[in-house]
VOVO-462629 format. One record per residue (C-alpha): residue in one letter; residue number from 0; x, y, z. Coordinates in pm, whole numbers, plus 32768, in hexadecimal, padded with zeros to 4 digits. Example, Ala and Ser with C-alpha at 12.3 -4.5 7.8 and 13.67 -1.06 7.14 Angstrom:
// VOVO-462629
+---+-----+------+------+------+
| r |   k |    u |    v |    w |
+---+-----+------+------+------+
| A |   0 | 84CE | 7E3E | 830C |
| S |   1 | 8557 | 7F96 | 82CA |
+---+-----+------+------+------+
//
This chain:
// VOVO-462629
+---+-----+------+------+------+
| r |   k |    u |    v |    w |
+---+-----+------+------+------+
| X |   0 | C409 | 7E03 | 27AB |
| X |   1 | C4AC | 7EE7 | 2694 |
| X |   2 | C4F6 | 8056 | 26B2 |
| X |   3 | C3BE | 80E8 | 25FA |
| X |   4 | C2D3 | 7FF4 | 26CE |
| X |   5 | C381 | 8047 | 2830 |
| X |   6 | C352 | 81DF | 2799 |
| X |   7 | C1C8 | 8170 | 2775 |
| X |   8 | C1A6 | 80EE | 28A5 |
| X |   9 | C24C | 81DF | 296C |
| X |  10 | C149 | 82E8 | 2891 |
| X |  11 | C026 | 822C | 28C5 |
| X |  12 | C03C | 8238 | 2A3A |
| X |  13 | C0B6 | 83B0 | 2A47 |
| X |  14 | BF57 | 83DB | 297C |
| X |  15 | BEA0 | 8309 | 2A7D |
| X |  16 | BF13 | 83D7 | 2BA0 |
| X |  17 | BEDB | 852C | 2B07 |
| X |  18 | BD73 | 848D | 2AE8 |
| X |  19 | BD49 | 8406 | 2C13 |
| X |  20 | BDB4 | 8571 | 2CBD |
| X |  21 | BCB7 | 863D | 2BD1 |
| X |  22 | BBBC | 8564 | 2C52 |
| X |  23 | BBF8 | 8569 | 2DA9 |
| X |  24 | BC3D | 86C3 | 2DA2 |
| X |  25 | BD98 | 8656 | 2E37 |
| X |  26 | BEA2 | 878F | 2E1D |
| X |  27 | BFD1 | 8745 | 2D84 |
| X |  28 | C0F0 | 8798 | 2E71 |
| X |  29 | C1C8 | 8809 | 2D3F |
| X |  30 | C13F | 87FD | 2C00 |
| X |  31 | C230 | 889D | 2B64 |
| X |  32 | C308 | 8781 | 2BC5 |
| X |  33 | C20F | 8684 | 2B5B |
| X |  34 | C1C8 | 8761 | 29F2 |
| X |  35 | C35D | 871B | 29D2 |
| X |  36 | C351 | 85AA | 2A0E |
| X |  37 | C21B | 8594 | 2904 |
| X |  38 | C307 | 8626 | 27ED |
| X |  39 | C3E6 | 8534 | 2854 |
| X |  40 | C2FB | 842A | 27C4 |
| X |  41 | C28A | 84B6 | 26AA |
| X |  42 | C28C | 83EB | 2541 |
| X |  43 | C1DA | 841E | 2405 |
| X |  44 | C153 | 82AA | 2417 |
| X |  45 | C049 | 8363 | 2539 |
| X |  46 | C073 | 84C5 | 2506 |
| X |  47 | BECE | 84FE | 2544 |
| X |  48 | BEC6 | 846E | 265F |
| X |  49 | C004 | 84F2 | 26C5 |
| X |  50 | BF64 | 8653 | 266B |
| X |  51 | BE25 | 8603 | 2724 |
| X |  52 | BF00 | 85BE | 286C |
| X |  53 | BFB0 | 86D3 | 2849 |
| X |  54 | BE5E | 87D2 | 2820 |
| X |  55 | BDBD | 86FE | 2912 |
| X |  56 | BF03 | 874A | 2A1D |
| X |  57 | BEFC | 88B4 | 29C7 |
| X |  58 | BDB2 | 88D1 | 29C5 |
| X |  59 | BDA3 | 882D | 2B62 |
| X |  60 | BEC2 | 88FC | 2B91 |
| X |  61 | BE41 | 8A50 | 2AF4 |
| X |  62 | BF98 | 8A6B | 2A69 |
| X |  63 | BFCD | 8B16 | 290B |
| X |  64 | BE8C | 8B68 | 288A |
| X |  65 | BEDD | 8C33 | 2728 |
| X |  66 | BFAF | 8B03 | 26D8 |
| X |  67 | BEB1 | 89FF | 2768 |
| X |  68 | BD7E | 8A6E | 269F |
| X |  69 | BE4B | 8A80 | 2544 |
| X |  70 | BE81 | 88FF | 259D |
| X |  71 | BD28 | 88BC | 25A7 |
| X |  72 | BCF5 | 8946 | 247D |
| X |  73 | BDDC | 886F | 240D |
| X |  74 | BD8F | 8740 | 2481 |
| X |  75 | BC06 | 8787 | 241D |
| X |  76 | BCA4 | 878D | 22AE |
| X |  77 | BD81 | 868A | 22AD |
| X |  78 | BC3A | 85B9 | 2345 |
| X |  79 | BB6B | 8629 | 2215 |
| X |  80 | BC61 | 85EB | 213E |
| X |  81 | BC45 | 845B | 21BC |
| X |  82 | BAD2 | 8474 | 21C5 |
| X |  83 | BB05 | 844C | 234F |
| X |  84 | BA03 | 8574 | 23D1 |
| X |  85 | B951 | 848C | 24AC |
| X |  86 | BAA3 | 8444 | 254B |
| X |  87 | BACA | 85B6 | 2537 |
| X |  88 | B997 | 8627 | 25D1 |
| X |  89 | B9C3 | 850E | 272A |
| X |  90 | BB2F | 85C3 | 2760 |
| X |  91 | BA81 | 86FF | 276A |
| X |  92 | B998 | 86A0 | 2850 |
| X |  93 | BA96 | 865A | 292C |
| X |  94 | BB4B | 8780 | 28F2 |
| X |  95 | BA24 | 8813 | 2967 |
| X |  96 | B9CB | 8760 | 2A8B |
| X |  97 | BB52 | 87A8 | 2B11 |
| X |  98 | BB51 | 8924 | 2ACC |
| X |  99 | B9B5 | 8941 | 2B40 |
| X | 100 | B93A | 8A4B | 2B97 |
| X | 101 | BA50 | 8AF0 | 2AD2 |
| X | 102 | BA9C | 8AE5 | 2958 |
| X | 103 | BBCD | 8AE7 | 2895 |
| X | 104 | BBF1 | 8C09 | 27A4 |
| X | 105 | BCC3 | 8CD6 | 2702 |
| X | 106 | BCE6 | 8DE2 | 2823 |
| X | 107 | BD28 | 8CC8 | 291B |
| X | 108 | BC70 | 8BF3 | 2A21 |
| X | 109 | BB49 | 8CA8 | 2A4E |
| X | 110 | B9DD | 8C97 | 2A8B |
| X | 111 | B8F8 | 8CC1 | 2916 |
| X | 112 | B7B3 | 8D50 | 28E1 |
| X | 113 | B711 | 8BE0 | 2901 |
| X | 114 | B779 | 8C13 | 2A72 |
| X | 115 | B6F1 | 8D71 | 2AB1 |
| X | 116 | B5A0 | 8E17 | 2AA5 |
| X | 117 | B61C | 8E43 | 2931 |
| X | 118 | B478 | 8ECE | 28DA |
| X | 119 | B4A0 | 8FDA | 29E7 |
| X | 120 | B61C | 908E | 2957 |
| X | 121 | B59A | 9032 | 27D4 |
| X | 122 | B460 | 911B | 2865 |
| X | 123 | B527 | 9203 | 292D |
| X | 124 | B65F | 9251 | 282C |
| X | 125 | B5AD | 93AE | 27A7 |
| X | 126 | B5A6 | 9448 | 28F5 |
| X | 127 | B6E1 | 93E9 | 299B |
| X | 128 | B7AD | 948B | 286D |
| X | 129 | B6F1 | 95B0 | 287A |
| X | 130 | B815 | 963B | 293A |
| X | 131 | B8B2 | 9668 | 27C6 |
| X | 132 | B7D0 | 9736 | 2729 |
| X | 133 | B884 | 9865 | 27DE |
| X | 134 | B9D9 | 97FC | 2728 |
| X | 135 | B909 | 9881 | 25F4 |
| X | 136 | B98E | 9765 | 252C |
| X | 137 | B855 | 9660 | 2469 |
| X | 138 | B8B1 | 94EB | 24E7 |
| X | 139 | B802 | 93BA | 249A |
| X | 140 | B7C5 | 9248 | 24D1 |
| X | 141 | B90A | 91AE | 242B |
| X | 142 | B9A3 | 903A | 240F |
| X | 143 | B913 | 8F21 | 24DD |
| X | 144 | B81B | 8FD4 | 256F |
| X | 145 | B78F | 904E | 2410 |
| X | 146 | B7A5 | 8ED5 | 23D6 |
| X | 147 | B6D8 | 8E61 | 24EA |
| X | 148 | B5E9 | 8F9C | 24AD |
| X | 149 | B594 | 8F52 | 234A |
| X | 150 | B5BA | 8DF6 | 231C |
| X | 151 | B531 | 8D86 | 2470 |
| X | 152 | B462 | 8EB2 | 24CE |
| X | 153 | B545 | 8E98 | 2614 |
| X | 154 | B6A5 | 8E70 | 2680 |
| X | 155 | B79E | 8D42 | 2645 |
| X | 156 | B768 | 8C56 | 2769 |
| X | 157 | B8B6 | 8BF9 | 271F |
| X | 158 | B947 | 8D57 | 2743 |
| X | 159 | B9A9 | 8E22 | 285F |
| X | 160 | B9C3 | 8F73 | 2810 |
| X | 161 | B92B | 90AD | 2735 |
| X | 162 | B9AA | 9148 | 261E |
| X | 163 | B984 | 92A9 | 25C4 |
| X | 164 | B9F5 | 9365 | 2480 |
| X | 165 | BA43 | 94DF | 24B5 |
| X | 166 | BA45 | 95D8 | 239D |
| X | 167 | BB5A | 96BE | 2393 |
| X | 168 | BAE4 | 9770 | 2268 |
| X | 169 | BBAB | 97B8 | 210B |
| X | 170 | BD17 | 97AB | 212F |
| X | 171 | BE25 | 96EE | 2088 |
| X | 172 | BEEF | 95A3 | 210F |
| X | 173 | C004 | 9693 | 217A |
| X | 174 | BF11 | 973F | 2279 |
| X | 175 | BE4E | 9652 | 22EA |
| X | 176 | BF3A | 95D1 | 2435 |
| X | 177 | BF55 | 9748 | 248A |
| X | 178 | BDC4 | 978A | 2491 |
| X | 179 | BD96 | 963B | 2563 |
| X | 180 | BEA2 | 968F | 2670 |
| X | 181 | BDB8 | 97BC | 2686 |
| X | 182 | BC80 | 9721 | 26A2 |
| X | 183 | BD35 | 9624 | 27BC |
| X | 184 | BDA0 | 9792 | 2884 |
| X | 185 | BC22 | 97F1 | 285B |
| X | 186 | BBC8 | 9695 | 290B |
| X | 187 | BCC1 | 96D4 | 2A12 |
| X | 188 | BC5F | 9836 | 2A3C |
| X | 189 | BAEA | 9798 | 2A8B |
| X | 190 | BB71 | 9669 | 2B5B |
| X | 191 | BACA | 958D | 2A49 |
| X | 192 | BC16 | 9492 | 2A63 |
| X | 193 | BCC9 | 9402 | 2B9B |
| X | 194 | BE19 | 9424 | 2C23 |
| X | 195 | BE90 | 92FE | 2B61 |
| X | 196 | BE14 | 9353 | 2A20 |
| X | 197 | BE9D | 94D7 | 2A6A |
| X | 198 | BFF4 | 9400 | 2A17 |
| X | 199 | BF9F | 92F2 | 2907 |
| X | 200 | C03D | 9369 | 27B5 |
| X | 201 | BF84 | 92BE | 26D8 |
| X | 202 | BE62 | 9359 | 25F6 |
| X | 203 | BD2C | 92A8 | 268C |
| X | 204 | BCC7 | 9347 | 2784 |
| X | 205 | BBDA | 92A4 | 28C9 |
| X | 206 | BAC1 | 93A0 | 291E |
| X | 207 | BA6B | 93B8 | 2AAD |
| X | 208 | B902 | 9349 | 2AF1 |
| X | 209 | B827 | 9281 | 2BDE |
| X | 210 | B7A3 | 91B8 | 2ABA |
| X | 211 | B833 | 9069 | 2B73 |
| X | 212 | B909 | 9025 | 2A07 |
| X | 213 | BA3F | 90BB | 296E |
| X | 214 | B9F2 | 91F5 | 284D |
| X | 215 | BAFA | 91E7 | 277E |
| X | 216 | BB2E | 9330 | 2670 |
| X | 217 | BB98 | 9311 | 251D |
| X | 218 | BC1C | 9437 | 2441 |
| X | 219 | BB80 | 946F | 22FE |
| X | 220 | BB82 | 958E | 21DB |
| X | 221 | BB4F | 95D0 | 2083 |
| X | 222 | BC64 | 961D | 1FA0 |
| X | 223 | BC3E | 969C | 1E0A |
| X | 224 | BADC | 9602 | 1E3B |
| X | 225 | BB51 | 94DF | 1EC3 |
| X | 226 | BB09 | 942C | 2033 |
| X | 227 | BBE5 | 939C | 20F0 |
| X | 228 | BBBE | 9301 | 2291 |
| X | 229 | BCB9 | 9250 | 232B |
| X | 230 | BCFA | 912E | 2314 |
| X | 231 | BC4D | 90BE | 21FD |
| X | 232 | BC13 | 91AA | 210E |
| X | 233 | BD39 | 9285 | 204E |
| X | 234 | BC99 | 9347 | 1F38 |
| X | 235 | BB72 | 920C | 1EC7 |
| X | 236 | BA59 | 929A | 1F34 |
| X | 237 | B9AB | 93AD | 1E3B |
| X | 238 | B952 | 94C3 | 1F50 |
| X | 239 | B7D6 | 94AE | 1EE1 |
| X | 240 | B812 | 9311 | 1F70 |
| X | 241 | B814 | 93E0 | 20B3 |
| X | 242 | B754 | 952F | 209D |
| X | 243 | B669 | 95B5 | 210A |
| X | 244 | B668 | 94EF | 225A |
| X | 245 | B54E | 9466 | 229D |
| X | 246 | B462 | 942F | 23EF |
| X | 247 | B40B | 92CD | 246E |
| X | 248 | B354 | 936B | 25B7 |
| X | 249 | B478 | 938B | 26A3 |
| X | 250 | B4D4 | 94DD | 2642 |
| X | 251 | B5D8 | 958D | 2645 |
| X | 252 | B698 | 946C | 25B8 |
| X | 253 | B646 | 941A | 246B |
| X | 254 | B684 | 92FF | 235D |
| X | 255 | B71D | 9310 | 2203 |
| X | 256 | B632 | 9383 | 20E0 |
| X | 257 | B69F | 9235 | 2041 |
| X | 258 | B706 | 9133 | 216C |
| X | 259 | B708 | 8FF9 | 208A |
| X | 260 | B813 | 90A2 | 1F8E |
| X | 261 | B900 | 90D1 | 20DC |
| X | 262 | B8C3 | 8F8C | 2144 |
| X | 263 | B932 | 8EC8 | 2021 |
| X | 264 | BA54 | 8FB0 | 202F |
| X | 265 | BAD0 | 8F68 | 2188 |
| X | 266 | BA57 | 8DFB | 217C |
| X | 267 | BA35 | 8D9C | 200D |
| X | 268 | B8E3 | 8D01 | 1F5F |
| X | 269 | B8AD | 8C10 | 204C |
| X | 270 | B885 | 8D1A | 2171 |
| X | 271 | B732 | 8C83 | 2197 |
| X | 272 | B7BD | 8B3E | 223D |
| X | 273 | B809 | 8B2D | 23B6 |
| X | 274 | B997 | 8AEF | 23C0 |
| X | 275 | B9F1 | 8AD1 | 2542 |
| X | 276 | BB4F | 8AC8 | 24E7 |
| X | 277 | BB7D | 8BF6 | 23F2 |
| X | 278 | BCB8 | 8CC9 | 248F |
| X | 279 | BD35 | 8E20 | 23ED |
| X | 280 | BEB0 | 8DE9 | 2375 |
| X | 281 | BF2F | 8F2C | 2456 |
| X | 282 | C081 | 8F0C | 23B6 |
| X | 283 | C031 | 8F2C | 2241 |
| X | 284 | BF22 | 9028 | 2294 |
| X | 285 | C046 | 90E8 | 233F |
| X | 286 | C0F1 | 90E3 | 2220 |
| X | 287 | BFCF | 915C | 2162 |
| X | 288 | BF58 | 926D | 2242 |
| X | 289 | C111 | 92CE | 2273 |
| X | 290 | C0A7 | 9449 | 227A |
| X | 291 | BFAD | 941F | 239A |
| X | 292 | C0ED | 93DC | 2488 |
| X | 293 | C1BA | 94C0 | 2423 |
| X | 294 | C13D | 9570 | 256B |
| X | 295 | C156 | 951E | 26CF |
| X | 296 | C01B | 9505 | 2778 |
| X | 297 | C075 | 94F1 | 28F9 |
| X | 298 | C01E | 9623 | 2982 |
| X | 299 | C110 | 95F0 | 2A6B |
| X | 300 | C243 | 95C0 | 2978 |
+---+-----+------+------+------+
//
């Protein structure tokens, strides 16, 4: 047996025993070690299946999930791209049957709507941010949740959290970090955020409440008549797209005037069809949204 063939055998049954441990449920003693001998074996001559073994081990082994679901997303392309989507769609379901009752998603291993009583927090969002409506600040529906909302009429049974766009008034990109470390102090002051978001220094903020999901906050403001909410939007929204918020019967929190025009901004034209595997690029919006760091958010620091 030549080189490449002894490689592909040695892969193929590395792949069989990562598959025989998802379905047995089998823990890996180290998987880190195992995730090393994998790379060992890699060649582009089976590079999807070498990608599906090593999603499938890091998936069993809840290791890396950022890195794990950009894979997928991969791998569902290159799939497409061979008109394989019935091979695509039986990996998936066992992707799903290792990870079950939890999901893979951007935020990590983590229970989604489709395993919570999703009807009762879609019903129940109004009230438990009415906490904010002291901060003074107008906040509404924003990103996924807007998605779910008004493309669905409910939320993303592939999503696990709630996303909420706060409106820090007029004020220019210079002052906008300076007016959300503010509003952060005000949520502190109120013990609307835990201890361990008290010391995260980034510029979402995760809003206490017994809603049984995550609430994640969003700053947004209008600038020279433009609006702009991180992370998607940086002066493409006309403010009209947004005002005069409008009531959907959870009140206080409110949707855009427009929600379809920030839709197809954050998702583009097709924002209409369900993409399980649609991740923000953090990095580039970084980039984008530079002067929104320029402060340090731990209220600790």
């Amino acid at each position: 047996m030549d080189g490449l063939n002894l490689l592909r055998a040695d892969f193929d049954t590395m792949n069989a025993k990562i598959r025989d441990y998802a379905a047995k449920s089998v823990p890996v003693a180290r998987p880190r070690r195992m995730r090393n001998e994998l790379a060992a074996l890699h060649d582009p001559a089976w590079d999807i299946e070498w990608q599906e073994a090593l999603i499938l081990l890091a998936c069993h082994c809840r290791m890396q999930p950022a890195r794990t679901h950009g894979r997928l997303m991969k791998l569902r392309d290159a799939r497409s791209e061979r008109g394989e989507q019935a091979q695509f769609d039986e990996y998936m379901q066992l992707i799903r049957n290792t990870l079950h009752p939890e999901f893979i998603t951007p935020h990590g291993y983590t229970k989604t709507f489709s395993q919570m009583d999703a009807a009762k927090i879609f019903e129940s969002m109004g009230s438990a941010l009415k906490p904010l409506e002291e901060l003074g600040q107008p906040f509404f529906l924003y990103a996924g949740a807007l998605l779910g909302c008004i493309r669905d009429g409910k939320l993303i049974e592939h999503d696990d959290d709630i996303d909420i766009g706060i409106f820090l008034g007029e004020c220019s990109e210079n002052d906008v970090a300076n007016r959300w470390l503010d509003y952060k102090k005000e949520l502190d002051k109120r013990g609307l955020i835990d201890e361990q978001e008290r010391v995260n220094n980034r510029p979402v903020f995760k809003f206490r409440s017994n809603l049984g999901t995550e609430i994640d906050l969003f700053p947004a403001w209008v600038d020279n008549g433009k609006f702009n909410v991180y992370p998607y939007s940086l002066g493409d929204l006309e403010s009209e797209d947004v005002f005069p918020l409008c009531s959907f019967g959870q009140d206080p929190l409110m949707l855009p005037a427009r929600p379809e025009a920030m839709l197809a901004q954050s998702y583009g034209e097709d924002w209409r069809t369900p993409d399980p595997f649609f991740h923000v690029d953090w990095k580039r919006k970084k980039k984008q949204f530079k002067k929104l760091f320029v402060v340090d958010y731990d209220l600790d620091g």
